[in-house]
C-alpha positions in Angstrom: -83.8 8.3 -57.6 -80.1 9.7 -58.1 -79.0 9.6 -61.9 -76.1 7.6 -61.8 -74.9 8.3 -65.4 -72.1 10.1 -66.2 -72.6 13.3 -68.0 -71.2 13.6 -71.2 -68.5 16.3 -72.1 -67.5 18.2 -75.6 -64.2 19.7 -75.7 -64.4 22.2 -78.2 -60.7 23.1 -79.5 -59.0 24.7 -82.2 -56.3 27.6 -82.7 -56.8 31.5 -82.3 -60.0 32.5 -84.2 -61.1 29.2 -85.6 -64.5 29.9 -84.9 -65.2 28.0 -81.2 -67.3 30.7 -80.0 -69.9 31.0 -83.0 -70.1 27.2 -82.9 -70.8 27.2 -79.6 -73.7 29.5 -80.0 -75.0 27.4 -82.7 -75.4 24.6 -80.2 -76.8 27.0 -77.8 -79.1 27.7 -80.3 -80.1 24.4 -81.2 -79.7 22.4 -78.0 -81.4 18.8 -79.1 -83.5 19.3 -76.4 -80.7 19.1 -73.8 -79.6 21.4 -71.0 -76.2 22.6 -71.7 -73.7 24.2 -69.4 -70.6 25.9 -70.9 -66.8 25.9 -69.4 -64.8 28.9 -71.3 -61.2 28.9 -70.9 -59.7 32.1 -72.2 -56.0 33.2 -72.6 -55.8 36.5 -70.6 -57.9 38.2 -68.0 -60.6 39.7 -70.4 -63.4 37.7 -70.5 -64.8 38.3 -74.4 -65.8 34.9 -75.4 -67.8 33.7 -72.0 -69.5 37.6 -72.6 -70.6 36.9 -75.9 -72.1 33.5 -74.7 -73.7 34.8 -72.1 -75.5 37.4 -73.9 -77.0 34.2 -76.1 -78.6 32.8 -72.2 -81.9 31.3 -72.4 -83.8 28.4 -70.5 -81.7 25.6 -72.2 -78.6 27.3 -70.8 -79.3 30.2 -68.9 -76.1 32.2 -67.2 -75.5 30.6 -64.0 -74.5 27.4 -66.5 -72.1 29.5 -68.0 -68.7 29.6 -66.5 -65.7 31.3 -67.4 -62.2 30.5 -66.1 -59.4 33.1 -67.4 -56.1 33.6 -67.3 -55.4 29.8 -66.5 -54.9 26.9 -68.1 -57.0 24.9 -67.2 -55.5 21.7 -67.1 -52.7 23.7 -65.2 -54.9 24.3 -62.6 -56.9 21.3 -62.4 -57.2 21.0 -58.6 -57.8 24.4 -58.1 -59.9 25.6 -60.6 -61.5 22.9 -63.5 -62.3 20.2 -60.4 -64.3 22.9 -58.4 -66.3 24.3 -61.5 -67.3 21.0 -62.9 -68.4 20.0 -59.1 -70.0 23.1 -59.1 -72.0 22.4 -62.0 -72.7 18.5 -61.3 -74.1 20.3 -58.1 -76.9 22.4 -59.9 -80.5 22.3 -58.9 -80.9 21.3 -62.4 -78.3 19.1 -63.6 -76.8 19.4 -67.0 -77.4 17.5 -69.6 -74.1 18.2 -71.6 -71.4 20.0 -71.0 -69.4 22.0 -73.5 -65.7 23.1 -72.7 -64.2 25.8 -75.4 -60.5 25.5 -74.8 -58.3 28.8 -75.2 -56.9 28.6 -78.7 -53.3 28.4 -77.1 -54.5 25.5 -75.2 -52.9 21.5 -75.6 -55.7 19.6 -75.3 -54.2 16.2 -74.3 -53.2 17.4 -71.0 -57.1 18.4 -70.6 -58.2 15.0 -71.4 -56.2 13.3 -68.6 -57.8 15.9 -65.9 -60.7 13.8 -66.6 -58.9 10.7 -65.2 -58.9 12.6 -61.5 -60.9 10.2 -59.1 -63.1 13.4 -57.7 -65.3 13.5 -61.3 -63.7 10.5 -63.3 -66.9 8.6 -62.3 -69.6 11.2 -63.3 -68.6 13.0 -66.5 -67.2 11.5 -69.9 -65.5 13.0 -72.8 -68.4 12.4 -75.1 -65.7 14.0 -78.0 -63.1 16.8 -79.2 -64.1 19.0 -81.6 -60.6 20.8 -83.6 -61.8 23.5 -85.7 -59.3 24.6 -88.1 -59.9 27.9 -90.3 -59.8 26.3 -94.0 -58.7 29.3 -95.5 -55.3 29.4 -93.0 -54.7 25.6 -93.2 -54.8 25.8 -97.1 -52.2 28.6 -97.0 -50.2 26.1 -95.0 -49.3 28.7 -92.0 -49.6 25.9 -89.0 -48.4 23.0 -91.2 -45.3 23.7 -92.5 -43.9 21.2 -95.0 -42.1 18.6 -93.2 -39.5 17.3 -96.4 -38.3 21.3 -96.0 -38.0 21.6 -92.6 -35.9 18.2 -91.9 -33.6 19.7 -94.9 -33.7 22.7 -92.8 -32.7 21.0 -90.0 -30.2 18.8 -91.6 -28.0 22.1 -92.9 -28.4 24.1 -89.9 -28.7 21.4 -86.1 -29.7 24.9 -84.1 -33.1 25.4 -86.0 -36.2 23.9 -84.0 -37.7 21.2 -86.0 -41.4 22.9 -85.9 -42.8 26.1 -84.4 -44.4 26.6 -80.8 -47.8 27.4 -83.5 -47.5 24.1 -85.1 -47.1 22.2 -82.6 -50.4 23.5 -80.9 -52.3 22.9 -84.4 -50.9 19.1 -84.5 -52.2 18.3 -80.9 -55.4 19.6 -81.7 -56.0 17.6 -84.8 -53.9 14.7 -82.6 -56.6 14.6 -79.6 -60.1 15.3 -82.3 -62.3 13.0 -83.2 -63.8 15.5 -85.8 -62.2 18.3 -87.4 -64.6 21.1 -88.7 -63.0 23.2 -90.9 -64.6 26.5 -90.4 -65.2 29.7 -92.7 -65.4 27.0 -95.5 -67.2 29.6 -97.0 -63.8 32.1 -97.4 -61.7 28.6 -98.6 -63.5 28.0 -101.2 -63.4 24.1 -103.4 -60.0 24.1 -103.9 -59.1 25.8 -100.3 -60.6 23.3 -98.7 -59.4 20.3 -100.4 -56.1 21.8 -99.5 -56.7 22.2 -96.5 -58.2 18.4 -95.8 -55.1 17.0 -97.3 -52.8 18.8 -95.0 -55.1 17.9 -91.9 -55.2 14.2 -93.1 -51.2 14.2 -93.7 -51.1 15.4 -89.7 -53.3 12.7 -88.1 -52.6 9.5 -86.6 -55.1 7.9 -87.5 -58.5 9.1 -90.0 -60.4 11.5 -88.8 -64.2 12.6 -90.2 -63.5 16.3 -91.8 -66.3 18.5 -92.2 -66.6 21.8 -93.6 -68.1 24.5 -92.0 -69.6 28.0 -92.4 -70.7 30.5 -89.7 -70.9 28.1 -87.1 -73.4 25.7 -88.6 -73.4 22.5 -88.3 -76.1 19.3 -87.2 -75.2 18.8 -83.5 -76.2 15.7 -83.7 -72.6 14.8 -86.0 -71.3 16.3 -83.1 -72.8 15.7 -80.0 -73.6 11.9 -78.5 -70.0 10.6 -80.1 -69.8 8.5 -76.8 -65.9 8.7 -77.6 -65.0 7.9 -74.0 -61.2 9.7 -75.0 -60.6 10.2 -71.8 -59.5 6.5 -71.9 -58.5 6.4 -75.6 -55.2 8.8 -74.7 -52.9 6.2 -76.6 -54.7 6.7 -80.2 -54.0 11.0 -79.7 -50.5 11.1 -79.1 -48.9 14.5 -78.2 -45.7 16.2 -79.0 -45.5 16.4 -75.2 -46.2 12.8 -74.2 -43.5 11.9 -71.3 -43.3 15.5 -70.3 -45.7 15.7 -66.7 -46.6 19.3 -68.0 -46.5 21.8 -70.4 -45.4 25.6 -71.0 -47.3 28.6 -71.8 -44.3 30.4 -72.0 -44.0 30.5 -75.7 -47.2 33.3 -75.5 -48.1 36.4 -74.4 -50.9 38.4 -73.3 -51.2 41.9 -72.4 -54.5 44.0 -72.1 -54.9 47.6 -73.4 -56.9 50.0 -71.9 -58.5 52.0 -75.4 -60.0 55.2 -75.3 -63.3 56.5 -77.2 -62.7 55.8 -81.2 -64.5 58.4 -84.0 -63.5 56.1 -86.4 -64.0 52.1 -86.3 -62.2 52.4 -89.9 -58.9 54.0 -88.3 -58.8 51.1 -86.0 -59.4 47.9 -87.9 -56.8 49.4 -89.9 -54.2 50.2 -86.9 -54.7 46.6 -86.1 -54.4 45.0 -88.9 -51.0 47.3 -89.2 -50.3 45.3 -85.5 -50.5 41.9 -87.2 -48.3 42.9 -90.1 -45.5 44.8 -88.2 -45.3 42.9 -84.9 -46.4 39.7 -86.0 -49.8 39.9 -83.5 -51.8 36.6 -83.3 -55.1 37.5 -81.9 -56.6 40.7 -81.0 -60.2 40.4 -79.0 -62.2 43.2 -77.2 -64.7 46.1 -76.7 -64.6 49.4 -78.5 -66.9 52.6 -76.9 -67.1 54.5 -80.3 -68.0 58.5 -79.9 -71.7 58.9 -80.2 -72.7 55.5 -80.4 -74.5 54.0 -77.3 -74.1 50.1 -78.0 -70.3 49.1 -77.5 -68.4 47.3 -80.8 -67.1 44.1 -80.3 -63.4 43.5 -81.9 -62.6 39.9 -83.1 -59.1 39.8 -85.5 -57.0 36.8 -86.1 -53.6 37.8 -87.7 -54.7 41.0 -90.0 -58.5 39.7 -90.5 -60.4 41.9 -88.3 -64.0 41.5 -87.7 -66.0 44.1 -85.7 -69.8 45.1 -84.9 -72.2 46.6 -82.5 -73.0 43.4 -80.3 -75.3 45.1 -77.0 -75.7 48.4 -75.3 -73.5 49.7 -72.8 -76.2 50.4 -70.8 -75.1 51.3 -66.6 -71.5 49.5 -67.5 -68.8 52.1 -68.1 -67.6 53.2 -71.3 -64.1 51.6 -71.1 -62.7 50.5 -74.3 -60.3 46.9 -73.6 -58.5 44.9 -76.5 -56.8 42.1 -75.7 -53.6 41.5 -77.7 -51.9 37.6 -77.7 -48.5 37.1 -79.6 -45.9 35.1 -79.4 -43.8 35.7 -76.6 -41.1 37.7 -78.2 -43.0 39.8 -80.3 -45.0 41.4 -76.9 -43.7 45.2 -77.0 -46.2 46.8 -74.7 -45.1 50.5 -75.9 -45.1 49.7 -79.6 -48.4 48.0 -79.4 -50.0 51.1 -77.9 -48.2 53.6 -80.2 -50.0 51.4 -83.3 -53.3 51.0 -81.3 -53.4 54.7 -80.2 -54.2 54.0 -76.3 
């Protein structure tokens, strides 16, 4: 008999480096005893994320349920690209059980959510839930939730000054559109980080949220997973700064991809790259490093000037070509200056 049930769907979101991927490999991991296929959404042409989830396969989500859709929003290019995949998917020999969707950390996920509403798959999936991960230790610093009494004042003295930043307004949505907030690296945060930073998420949603810290990626699935949230038709409870508007810009980012040469010294790099984040204001830097003598290739993860690397798989028959990929805000993408500071 045909399974008539819709097939539940997580949208995992949260901004630049908030730790999607590693919880993603948790669940992978752990799967409840479910199937899983995974939709990865990535800001730029350079696959890193769906790479590093792949290389986690295994008979509960083996490769094929892995899909990757880059350089495209997704809910830009919902006819042409997200309706397709998830077809694709419905279509398996062996359908899915769950499906989990890790948004680009630039992404809005509102406009994602009403994708769902297209007639081709609005009667066979479900948002089972959103997932915002927020890094505690950023949130408590207060960088993507600026205080509000000091920017009306700012406003109020000078009428030309934009009310919020393009970066604050993507954290807001996220938190907007969740129906759990994870605050990841709770570990980094601290006590008193991340009762900062649960007092600035709670002052941002409309309406109370369950906030949950966590560390490395681990977490039950089961608080995660089975929310039966249906918010596909609860769009009026996660309002948007763009609600009214019929779609939204990427305009205010950037992506370019840098073509690296063999490093001697993973030292000299994290440190030209952390240099990026504090001279041109760099966002997000992701990517693969061939170091000199080394046969396995090092995998490059930095938010702002936190920079994370290691020896994640051998290069194997795959050529040595070194490839970071740099986001930033639009007007901070200098292509010469970026390589000058990267030495590519």
């Amino acid at each position: 008999m045909t399974d008539l049930s819709k097939i539940p769907v997580t949208v995992i979101t949260g901004f630049l480096g908030a730790g999607k991927t590693t919880l993603i490999r948790h669940l992978m991991q752990n799967p409840q005893g479910k199937r899983l296929a995974i939709l990865v959404n990535e800001f730029g042409t350079v696959g890193v994320d769906g790479e590093i989830l792949k290389s986690c396969a295994d008979e509960n989500c083996p490769v094929e349920n892995i899909v990757e859709l880059a350089n495209g929003c997704i809910c830009c290019t919902v006819a042409d690209d997200f309706i397709p995949t998830i077809e694709t998917l419905m279509a398996m020999p062996q359908r899915p059980d769950h499906i989990l969707i890790e948004t680009s950390g630039l992404a809005l996920p509102k406009p994602l959510l009403k994708a769902f509403d297209w007639p081709a798959i609005r009667s066979r999936i479900t948002v089972d839930g959103v997932i915002a991960l927020a890094d505690a230790e950023a949130v408590a610093a207060g960088r993507f939730a600026p205080d509000e009494a000091a920017v009306q004042a700012q406003r109020e003295a000078d009428d030309s000054l934009d009310h919020e930043t393009p970066l604050s307004e993507v954290f807001e949505d996220q938190i907007s559109c969740a129906d759990i907030v994870l605050l990841s690296k709770a570990d980094l945060a601290g006590e008193a980080g991340l009762a900062a930073a649960r007092a600035l998420i709670e002052a941002e949603a409309p309406r109370k949220l369950p906030i949950l810290p966590m560390t490395e990626g681990i977490i039950d699935p089961r608080v995660i997973l089975g929310l039966n949230a249906r918010a596909e038709d609860d769009l009026a409870a996660r309002p948007s700064h763009h609600d009214g508007h019929d779609d939204h810009e990427h305009d205010d980012f950037d992506t370019v991809v840098i073509d690296m040469p063999e490093v001697t010294d993973p030292a000299d790099l994290v440190a030209r790259i952390q240099r990026l984040a504090r001279e041109q204001h760099i966002l997000r830097v992701k990517g693969y490093i061939a170091v000199t003598g080394k046969p396995m290739r090092m995998l490059v993860q930095a938010v702002g000037d936190r920079v994370r690397h290691q020896f994640d798989r051998p290069w194997g028959h795959l050529p040595r070509r070194g490839q970071l990929v740099v986001i930033a805000e639009h007007h901070h993408i200098e292509m010469a200056a970026i390589r000058e500071t990267l030495g590519a």
